[in-house]
N, C-alpha and C positions, 0 to 999 in steps of 0.2 A: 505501476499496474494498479488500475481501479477493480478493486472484490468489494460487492455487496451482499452482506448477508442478513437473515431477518432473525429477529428477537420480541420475544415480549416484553415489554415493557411498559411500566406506569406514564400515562400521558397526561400531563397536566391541565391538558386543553380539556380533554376527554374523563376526566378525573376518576379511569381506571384503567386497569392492563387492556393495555390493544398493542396487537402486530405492531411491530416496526422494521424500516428499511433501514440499518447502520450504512455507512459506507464509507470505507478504505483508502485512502492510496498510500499504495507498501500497506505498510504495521502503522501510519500515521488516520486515525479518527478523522475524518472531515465532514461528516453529515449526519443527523438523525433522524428518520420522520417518520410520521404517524401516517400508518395504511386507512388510519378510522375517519379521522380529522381534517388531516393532511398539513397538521403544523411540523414545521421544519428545524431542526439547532443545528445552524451551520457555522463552523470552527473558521474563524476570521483567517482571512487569507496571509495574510501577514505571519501569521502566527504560525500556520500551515508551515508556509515556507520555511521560517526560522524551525520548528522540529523534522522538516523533513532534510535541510540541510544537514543536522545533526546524526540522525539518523543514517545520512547518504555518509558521510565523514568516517561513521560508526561500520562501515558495511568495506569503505575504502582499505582500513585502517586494520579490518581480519581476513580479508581476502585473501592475503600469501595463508594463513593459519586453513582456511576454510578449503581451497586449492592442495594445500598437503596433504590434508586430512581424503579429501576424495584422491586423489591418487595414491595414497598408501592402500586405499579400499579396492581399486580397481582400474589400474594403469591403462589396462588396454582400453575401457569404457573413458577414460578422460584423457590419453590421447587422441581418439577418435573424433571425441565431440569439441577440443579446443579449439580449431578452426573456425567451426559456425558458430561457436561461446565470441570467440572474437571479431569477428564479422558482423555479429547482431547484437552484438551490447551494447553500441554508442547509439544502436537505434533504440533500443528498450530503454535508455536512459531517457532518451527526446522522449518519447512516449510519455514518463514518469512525469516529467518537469511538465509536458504540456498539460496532462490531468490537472495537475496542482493548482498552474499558469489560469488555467479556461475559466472563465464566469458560466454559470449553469444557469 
């Protein structure tokens, strides 16, 4: 999942605080850029890929922990919602890798 959020930040091009667009996917950094300017630091794809694999291994690896924990909280809410959680998560997953995958 691509989240973009804005920040001020010191822009080098522009050599003072101006707006910037960060941008996500997951918890993994893949872009920076100046609203003022409009220069970009963008996180080499490769590299992308190697922390988001990590990250995905990271996520695979607490899932039975993370799945307890909401069913001790509220069985009847996480019985409910399992079915479409498993029906739409190999799509949310394509989704994740294609963001990653795309050239912008």
């Amino acid at each position: 999942m691509t989240s973009k959020m804005k920040a001020e930040l010191y822009c080098l091009h522009c050599n003072k605080d101006t707006p910037h667009v960060v941008t996500y996917v997951g918890k993994i950094l893949k872009s920076i850029r100046c609203e003022e300017c409009g220069s970009e630091i963008e996180i080499n794809r490769e590299k992308l890929l190697e922390n988001y694999a990590a990250e995905f291994i990271e996520r695979i690896i607490t899932k039975p922990y993370r799945m307890t924990k909401e069913l001790e909280k509220d069985i009847t809410k996480f019985l409910l919602s399992l079915p479409i959680r498993i029906i739409t998560k190999p799509y949310r997953i394509v989704k994740e890798v294609e963001e990653i995958l795309k050239k912008d």
